[in-house]
C-alpha positions as CSV (number, residue, x, y, z in Angstrom):
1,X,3.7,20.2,-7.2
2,X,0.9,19.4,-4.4
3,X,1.7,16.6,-2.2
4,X,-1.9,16.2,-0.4
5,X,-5.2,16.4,-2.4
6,X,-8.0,15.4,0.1
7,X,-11.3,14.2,-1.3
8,X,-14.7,12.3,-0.4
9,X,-16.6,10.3,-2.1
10,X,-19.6,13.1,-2.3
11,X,-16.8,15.7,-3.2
12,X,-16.0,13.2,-6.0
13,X,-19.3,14.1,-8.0
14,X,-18.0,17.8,-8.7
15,X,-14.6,18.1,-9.2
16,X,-13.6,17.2,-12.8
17,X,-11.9,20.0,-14.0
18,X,-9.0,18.9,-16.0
19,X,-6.1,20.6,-17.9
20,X,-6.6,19.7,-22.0
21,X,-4.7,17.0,-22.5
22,X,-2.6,16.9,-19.5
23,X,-3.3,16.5,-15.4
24,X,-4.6,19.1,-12.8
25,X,-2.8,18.4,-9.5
26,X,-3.8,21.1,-7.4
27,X,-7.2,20.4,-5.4
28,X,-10.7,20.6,-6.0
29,X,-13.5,21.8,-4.6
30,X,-16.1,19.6,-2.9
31,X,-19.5,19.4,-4.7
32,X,-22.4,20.0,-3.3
33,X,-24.6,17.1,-1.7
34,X,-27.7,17.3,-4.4
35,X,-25.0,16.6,-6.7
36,X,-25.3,12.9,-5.5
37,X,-27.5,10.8,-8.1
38,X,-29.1,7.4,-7.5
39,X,-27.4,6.4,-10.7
40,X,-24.4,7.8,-9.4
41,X,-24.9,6.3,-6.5
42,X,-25.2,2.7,-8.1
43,X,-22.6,2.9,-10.5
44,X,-20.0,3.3,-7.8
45,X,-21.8,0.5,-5.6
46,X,-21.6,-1.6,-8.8
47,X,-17.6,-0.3,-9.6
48,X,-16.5,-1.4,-5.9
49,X,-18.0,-4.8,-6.6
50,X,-15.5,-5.6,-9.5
51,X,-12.8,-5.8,-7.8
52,X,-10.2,-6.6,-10.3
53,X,-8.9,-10.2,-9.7
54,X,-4.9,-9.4,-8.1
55,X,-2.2,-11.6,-8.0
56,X,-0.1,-12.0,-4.9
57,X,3.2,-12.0,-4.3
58,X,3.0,-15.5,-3.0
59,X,1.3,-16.1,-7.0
60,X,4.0,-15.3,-8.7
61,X,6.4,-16.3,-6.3
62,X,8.2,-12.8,-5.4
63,X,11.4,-13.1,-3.4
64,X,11.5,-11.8,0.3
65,X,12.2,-8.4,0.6
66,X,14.9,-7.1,2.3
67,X,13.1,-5.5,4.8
68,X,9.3,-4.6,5.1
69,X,8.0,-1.9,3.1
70,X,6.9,1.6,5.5
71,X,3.1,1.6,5.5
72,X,1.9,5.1,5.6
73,X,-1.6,5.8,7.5
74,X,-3.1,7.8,5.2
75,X,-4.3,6.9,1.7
76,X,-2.4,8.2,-1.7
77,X,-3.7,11.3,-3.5
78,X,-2.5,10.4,-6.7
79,X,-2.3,7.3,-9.4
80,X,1.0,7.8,-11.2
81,X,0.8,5.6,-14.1
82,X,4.2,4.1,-15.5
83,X,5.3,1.9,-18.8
84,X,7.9,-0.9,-17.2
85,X,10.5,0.6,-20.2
86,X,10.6,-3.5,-21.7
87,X,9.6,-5.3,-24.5
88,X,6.0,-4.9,-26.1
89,X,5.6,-8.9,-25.6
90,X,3.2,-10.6,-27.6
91,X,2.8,-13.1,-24.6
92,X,0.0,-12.1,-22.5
93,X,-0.5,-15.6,-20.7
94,X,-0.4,-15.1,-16.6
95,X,2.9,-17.3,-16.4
96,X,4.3,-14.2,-18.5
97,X,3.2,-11.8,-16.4
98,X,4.1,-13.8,-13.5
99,X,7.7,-13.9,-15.1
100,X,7.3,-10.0,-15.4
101,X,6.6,-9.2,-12.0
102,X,10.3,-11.9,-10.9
103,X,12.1,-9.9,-13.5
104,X,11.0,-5.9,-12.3
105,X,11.6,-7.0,-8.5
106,X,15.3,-8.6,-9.4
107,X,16.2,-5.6,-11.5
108,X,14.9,-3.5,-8.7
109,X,16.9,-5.2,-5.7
110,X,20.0,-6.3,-7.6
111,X,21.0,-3.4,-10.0
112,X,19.0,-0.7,-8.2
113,X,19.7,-2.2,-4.8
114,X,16.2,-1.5,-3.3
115,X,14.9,-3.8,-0.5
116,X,12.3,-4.7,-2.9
117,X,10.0,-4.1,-6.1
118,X,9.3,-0.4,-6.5
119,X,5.8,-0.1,-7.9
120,X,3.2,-1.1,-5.4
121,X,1.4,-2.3,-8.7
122,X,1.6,-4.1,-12.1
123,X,-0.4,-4.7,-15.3
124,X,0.8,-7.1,-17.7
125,X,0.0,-6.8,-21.4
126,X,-2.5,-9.9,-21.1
127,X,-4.3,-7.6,-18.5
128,X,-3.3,-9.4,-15.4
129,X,-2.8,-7.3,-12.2
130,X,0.0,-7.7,-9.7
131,X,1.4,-6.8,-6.4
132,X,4.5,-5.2,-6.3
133,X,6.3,-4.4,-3.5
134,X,5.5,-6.3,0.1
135,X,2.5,-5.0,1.9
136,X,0.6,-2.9,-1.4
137,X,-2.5,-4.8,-1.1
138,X,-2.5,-5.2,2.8
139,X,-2.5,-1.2,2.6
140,X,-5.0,-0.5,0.5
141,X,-7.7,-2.6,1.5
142,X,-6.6,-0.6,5.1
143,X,-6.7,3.0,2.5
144,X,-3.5,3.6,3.6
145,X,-0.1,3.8,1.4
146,X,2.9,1.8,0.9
147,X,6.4,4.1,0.5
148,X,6.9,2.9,-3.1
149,X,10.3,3.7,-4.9
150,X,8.4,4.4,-8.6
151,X,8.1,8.7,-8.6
152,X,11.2,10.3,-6.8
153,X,10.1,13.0,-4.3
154,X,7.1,11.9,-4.3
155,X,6.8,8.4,-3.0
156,X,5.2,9.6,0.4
157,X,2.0,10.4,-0.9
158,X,1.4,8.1,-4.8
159,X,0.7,5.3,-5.5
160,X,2.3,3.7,-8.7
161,X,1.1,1.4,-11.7
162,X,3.4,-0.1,-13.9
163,X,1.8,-1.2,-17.4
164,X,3.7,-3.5,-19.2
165,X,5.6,-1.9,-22.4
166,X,7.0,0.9,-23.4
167,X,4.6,3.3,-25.5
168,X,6.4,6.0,-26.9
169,X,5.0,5.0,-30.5
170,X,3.0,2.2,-29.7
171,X,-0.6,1.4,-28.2
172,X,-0.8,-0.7,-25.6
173,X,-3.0,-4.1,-25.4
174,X,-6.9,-4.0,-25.0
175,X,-6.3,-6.5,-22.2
176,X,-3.8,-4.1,-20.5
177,X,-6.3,-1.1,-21.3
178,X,-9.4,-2.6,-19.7
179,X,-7.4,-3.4,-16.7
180,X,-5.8,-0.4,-16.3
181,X,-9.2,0.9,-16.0
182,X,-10.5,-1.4,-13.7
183,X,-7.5,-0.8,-11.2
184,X,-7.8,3.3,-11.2
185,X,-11.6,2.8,-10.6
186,X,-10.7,0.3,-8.2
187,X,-8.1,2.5,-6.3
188,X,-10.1,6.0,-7.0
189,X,-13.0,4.1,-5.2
190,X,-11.4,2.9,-2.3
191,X,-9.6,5.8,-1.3
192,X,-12.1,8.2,-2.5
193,X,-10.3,10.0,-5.3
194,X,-11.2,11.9,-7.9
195,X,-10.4,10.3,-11.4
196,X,-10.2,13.4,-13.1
197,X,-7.7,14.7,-10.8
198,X,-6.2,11.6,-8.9
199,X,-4.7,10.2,-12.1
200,X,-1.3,11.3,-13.4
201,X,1.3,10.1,-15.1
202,X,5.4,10.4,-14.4
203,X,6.1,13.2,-16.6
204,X,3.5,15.2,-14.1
205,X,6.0,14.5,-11.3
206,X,9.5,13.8,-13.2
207,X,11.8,14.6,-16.1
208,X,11.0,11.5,-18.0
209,X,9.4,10.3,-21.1
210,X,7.3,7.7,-18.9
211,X,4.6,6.6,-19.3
212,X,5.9,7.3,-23.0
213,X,4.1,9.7,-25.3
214,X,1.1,7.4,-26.6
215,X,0.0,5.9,-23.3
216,X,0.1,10.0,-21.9
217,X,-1.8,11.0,-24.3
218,X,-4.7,8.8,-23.3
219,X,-4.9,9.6,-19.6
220,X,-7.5,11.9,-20.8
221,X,-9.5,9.0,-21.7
222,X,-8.2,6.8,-18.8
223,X,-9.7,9.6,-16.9
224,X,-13.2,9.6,-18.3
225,X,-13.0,5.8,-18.8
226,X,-12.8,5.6,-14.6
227,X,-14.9,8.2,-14.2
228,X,-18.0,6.8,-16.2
229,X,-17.1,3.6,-14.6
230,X,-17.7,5.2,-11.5
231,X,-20.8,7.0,-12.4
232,X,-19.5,10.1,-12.3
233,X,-19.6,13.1,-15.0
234,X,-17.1,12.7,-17.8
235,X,-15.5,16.1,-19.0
236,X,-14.8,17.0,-23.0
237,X,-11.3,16.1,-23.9
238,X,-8.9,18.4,-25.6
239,X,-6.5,18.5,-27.9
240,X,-3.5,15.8,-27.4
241,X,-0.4,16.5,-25.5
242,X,2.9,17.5,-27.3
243,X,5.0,14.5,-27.0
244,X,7.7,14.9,-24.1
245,X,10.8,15.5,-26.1
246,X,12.4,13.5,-24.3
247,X,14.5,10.4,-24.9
248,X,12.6,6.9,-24.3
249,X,13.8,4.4,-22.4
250,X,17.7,4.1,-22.0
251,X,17.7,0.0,-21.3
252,X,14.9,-2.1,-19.8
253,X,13.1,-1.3,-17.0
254,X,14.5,2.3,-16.8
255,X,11.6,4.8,-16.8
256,X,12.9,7.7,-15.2
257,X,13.3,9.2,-11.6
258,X,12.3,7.0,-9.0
259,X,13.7,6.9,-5.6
């Protein structure tokens, strides 16, 4: 598995090959500079804009870590997107997801005994995004990484979303759709990835079920999604993945290998 997939924001317009139905992690040829559109050029102007709005740790009132997280200076070359492994809650007001985020870091520091939350980010099922562990949003507004503890061995170089749910069977929200969405665009923007590449999902890494067979099934889309968002050239999609055959979540919050 690659560790380092460099790319600019001009190589970004070119490089969106992608294996049917599942992710191509090795790297990808820059384009070449007439590939650059005006359209292109104003859709990602327009993408870096909308920002999705992101709740602090100081929002929902995140406990001190036990120590501060690493920060890496160099950006992620991957989005590794997650399911938290918990209930598919029908609650999708922000105190909810505030109560999420308290919930995930506890688990995290007192029955994995981590110095703090493992994802760097989280998406609730009412769409609201979160910081994770101490320092994410510092570091990418720098482009540079936080060490996470979300994809184990390869912490040093992703960056990880966790999406509120656990979609083995079942779809996940609209809300939590759009702003999935949103974030990869956001993060695929600022660090200069490319979508079609850039955005995995556990299984890619790990021997887990996570992000559970329906939500891997639509990275595909997730891809194209970011990538129109973006203004840059969507590629067909193939035929679905084979679901994982592996067991789903064992308790709450366990979705696989992690640190």
């Amino acid at each position: 598995m690659p560790a380092n997939v460099p790319f600019t924001r001009r190589g970004l317009l070119g490089s969106a090959a992608v294996a049917a139905g599942g992710a191509l992690l090795g790297p990808q040829p820059p384009a070449s500079a007439h590939a650059t559109s005006t359209h292109a050029t104003s859709a990602r102007a327009a993408a870096a804009r909308a920002v999705p709005r992101r709740y602090t740790r100081a929002e929902w009132r995140a406990r001190a870590p036990k120590m501060a997280a690493d920060v890496l200076d160099r950006a992620p070359d991957h989005i590794v997107v997650h399911h938290t492994a918990s209930a598919n809650s029908a609650d999708r007001s922000l105190e909810h997801a505030f109560e999420l985020s308290r919930a995930i870091q506890k688990f995290h520091m007192d029955t994995n005994g981590w110095e703090d939350a493992g994802q760097q980010l989280t998406i609730s099922r009412g769409g609201h995004l979160m910081e994770g562990r101490n320092r994410s949003l510092a570091a990418i507004g720098a482009g540079n990484l936080v060490v996470g503890a979300q994809t184990l061995g390869h912490n040093d170089h992703t960056i990880g979303i966790e999406n509120e749910g656990t979609y083995m069977t079942a779809e996940p929200t609209g809300e939590l759709w759009d702003a999935l969405v949103a974030t990869c665009a956001w993060l695929c923007d600022v660090h200069g990835l490319d979508p079609h590449a850039a955005i995995v999902g556990h299984r890619d890494y790990n021997s887990t079920a996570c992000p559970g067979d329906v939500l891997y099934a639509r990275l595909p889309r997730l891809r194209n999604e970011v990538a129109g968002s973006l203004g840059l050239r969507r590629v067909p999609l193939g035929p679905p993945p084979k679901p994982s055959g592996l067991p789903g979540p064992r308790h709450t919050f366990d979705h696989g290998p992690a640190a």
